[in-house]
C-alpha positions as CSV (number, residue, x, y, z in Angstrom):
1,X,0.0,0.0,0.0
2,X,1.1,3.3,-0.4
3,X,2.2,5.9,1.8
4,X,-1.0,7.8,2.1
5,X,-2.6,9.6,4.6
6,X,-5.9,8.4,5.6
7,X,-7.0,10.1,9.1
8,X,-6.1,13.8,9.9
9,X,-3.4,13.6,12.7
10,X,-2.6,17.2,13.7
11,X,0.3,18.8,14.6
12,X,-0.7,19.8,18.2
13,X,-1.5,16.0,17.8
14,X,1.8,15.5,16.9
15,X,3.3,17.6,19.6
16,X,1.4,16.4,22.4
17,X,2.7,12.7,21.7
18,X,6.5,14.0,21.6
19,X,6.2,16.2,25.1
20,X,3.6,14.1,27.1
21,X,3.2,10.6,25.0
22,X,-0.3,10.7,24.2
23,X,-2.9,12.0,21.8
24,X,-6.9,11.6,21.9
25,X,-7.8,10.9,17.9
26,X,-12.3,10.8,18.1
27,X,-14.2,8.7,16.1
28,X,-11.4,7.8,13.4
29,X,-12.5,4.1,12.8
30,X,-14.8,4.0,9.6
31,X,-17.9,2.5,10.2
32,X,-17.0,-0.9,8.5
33,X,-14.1,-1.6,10.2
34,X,-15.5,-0.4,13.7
35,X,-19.3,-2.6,13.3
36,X,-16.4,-5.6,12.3
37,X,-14.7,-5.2,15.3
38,X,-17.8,-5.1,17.5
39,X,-18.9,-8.6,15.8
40,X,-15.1,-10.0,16.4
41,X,-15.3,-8.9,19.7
42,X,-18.4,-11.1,20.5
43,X,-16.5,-14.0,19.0
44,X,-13.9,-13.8,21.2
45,X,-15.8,-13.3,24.2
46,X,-17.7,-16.2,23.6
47,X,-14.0,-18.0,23.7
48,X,-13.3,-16.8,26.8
49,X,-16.3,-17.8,28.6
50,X,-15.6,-21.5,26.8
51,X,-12.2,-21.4,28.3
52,X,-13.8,-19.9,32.1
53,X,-17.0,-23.1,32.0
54,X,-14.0,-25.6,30.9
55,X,-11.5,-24.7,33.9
56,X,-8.7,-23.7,31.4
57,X,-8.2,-20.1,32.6
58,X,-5.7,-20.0,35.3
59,X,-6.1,-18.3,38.6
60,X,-3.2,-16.1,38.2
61,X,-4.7,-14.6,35.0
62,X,-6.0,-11.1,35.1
63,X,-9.0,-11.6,33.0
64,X,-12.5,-12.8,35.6
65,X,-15.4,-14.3,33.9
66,X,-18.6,-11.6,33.6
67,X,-16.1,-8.9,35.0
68,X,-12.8,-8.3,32.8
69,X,-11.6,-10.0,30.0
70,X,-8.0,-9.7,28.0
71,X,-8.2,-11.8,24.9
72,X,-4.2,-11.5,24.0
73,X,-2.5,-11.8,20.3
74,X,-5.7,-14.4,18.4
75,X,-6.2,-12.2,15.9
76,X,-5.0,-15.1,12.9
77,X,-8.0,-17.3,15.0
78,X,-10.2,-14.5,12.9
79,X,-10.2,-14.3,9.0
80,X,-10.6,-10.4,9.7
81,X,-8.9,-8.8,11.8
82,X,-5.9,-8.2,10.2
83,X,-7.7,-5.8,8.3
84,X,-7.6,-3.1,11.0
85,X,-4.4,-3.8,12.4
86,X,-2.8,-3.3,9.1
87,X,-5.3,-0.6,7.9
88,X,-4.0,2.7,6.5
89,X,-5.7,4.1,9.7
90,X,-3.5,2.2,12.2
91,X,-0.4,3.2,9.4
92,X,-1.1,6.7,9.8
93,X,-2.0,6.3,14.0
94,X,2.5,4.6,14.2
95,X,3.6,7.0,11.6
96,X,2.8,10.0,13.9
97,X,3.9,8.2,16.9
98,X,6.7,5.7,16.8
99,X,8.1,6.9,13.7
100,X,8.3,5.2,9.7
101,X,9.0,1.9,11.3
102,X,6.4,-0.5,12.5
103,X,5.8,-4.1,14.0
104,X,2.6,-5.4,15.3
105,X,3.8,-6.4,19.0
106,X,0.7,-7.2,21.2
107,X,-2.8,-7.4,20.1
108,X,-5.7,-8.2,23.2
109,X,-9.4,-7.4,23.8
110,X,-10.3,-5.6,26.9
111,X,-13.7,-5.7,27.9
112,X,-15.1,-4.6,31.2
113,X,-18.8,-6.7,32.3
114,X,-21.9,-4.4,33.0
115,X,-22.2,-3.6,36.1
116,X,-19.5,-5.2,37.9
117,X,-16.1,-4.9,35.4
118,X,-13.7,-4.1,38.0
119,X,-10.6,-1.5,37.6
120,X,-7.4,-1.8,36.6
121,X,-4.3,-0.6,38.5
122,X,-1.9,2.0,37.8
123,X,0.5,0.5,35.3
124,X,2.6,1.1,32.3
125,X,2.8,-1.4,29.6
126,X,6.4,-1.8,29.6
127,X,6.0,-2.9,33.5
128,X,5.1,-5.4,32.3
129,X,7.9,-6.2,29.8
130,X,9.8,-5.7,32.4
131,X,8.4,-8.0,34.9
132,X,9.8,-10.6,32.5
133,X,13.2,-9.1,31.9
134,X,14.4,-6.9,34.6
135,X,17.4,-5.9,32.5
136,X,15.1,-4.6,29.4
137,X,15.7,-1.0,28.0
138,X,13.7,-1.0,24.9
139,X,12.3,1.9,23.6
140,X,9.1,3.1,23.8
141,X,6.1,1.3,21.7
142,X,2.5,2.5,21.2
143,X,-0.9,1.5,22.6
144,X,-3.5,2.4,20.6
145,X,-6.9,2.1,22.6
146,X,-9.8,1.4,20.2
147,X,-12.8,2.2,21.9
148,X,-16.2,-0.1,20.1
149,X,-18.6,2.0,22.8
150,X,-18.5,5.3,23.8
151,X,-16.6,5.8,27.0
152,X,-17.0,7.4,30.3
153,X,-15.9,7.4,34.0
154,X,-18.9,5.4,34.5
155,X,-18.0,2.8,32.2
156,X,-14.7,2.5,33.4
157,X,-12.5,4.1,30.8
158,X,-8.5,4.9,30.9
159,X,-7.3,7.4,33.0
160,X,-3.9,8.9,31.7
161,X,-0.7,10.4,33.4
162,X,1.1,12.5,30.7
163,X,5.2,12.3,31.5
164,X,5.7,15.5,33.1
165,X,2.9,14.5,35.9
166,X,4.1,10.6,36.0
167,X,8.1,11.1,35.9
168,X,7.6,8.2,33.0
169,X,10.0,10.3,30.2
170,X,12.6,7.5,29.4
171,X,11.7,5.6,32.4
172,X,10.5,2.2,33.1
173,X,9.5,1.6,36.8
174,X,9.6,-1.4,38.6
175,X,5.9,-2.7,39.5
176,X,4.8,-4.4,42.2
177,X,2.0,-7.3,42.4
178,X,-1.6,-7.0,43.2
179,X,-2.0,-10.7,44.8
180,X,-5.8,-10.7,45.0
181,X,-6.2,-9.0,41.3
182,X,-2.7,-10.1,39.7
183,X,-2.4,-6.5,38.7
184,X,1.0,-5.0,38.1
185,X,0.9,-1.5,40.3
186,X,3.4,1.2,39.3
187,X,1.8,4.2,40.7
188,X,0.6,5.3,43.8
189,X,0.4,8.4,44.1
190,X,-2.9,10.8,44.6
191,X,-3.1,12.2,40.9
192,X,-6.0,11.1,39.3
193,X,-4.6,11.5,36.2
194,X,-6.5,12.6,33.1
195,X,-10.2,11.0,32.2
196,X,-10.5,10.5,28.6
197,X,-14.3,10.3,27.5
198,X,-14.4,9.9,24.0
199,X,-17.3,8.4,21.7
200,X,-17.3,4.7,19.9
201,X,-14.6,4.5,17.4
202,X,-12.2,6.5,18.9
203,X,-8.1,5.5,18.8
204,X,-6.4,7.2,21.9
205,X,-2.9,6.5,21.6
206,X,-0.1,6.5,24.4
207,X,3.1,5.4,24.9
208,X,4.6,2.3,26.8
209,X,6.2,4.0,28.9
210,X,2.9,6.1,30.0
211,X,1.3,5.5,33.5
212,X,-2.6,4.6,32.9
213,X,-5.6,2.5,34.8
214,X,-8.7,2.3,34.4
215,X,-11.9,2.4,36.5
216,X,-14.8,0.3,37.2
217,X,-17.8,-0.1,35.0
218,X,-21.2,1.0,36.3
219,X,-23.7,0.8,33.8
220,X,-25.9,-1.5,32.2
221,X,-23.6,-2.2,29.2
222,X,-20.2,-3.6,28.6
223,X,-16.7,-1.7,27.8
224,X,-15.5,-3.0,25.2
225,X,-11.5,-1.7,23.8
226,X,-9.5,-3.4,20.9
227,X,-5.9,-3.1,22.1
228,X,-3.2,-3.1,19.3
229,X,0.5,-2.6,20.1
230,X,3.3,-1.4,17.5
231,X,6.3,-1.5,18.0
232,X,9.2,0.8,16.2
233,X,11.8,-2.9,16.0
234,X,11.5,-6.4,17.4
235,X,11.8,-6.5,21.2
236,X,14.1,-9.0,22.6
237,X,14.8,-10.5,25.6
238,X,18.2,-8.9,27.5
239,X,19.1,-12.4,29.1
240,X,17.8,-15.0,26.5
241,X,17.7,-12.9,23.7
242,X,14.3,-14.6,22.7
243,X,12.0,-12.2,20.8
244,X,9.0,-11.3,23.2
245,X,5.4,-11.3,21.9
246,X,4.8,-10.5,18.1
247,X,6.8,-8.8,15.3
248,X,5.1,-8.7,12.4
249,X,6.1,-6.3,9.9
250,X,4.4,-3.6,9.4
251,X,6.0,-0.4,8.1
252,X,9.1,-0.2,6.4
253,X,10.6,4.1,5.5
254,X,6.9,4.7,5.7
255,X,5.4,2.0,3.4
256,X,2.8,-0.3,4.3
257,X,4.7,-3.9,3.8
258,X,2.2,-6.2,5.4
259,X,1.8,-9.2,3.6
260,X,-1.6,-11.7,4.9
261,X,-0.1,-14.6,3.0
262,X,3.2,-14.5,4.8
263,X,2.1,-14.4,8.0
264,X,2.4,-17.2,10.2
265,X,3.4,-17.9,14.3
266,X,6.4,-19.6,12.8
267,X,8.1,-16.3,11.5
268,X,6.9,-13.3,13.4
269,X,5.4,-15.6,16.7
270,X,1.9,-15.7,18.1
271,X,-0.9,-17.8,18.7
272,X,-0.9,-20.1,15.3
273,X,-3.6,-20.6,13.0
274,X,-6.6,-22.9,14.1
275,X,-5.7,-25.7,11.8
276,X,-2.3,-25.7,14.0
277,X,-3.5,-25.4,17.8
278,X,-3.5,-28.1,20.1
């Protein structure tokens, strides 16, 4: 595909991502893709509660049946999918963040029950990547936070800590462990941090390195995010040298280089295709 832009990124936009390492991009998701991510979604929600009535979820998992779920990096389980996470809109979203050079690193659902989703701690993505490699310095990838409903404080959407409020500029903190929750806890200070209320089809993009929770859902509806990572390069391991999670090329000076019939767990890693799981 050709270097072309699809979604109006602005320079304040731009700006805001380089000082503070987020921007708020409304409703960007066409229609299509945003009504085929709502019926995905369903799909792999259903999976989950499959996985919860057969015992196969394990207690140290952060997802809880009716209450949160992370769905993490199925997306060749779906014949469509890839069609947003390679989308000139997501091209557009890493070329104004993490630069000319992409890989898809983590893809998950996050879905919060009516009524009783429960919050999510202060964390930063990379804590994460750390928890499994102390030693790691990568650089910063993006979050991109694709809303399917609209969100609000009473639905339990993301609250943000821009860098000059969280101290997160270049820095990876060490997290400590929730052990009722299993939630990795970076922050714990008083600052609220900064509510984003957006409507449905929304991307609000952050950095790895930004501190960010989320709150509990109150209404009669569920929450439902599709939560695509990008990375600028590959992220390996410090003490294995093992490449962590996905990298599956993306962007290449700019270009969009994807190619559907290439990719496979065996070469960029992942869950593989149906015909291949146990």
């Amino acid at each position: 595909m050709e270097n072309q832009k699809v979604i109006d990124i602005s320079a304040q936009d731009r700006q805001l991502f380089a000082d503070e390492g987020y921007m708020i991009l409304k409703g960007v998701i066409p229609a299509d893709l945003l009504q085929m991510l709502r019926e995905e979604c369903s799909y792999f929600l259903g999976y989950m509660d499959a996985r919860f009535d057969a015992n196969m979820v394990s207690p140290q998992a952060l997802s809880r049946r009716g209450s949160r779920y992370f769905v993490n990096d199925m997306y060749r389980y779906s014949p469509r999918l890839w069609q947003f996470l390679f989308s000139d809109v997501m091209a557009d979203v890493c070329r104004a963040t993490i630069g000319d050079d992409a890989v898809l690193f983590h893809e998950q659902w996050v879905v919060k029950g009516a009524e009783q989703g429960m919050n999510f701690a202060w964390h930063q993505d990379s804590g994460y990547v750390k928890s499994y490699d102390p030693d790691t310095s990568h650089q910063p990838y993006v979050t991109c936070w694709c809303t399917l409903d609209d969100v609000t404080e009473a639905n339990g959407t993301v609250y943000l800590l821009p860098h000059s409020r969280g101290g997160t500029r270049g820095n990876i903190i060490t997290h400590a462990q929730d052990p009722e929750s299993n939630d990795l806890i970076g922050y714990c200070g008083e600052d609220p941090g900064i509510a984003v209320e957006v409507p449905a089809g929304s991307i609000v993009a952050f950095s790895s390195f930004n501190l960010h929770r989320s709150g509990a859902n109150t209404t009669s509806q569920m929450r439902r995010v599709y939560l695509p990572q990008y990375a600028a390069a590959p992220i390996h391991n410090t003490q294995t040298g093992e490449q962590m999670n996905l990298a599956v090329p993306f962007l290449e000076n700019g270009k969009n280089i994807y190619d559907h019939d290439s990719d496979t767990s065996e070469k960029w890693g992942g869950s593989p295709p149906p015909s291949m799981a146990a």
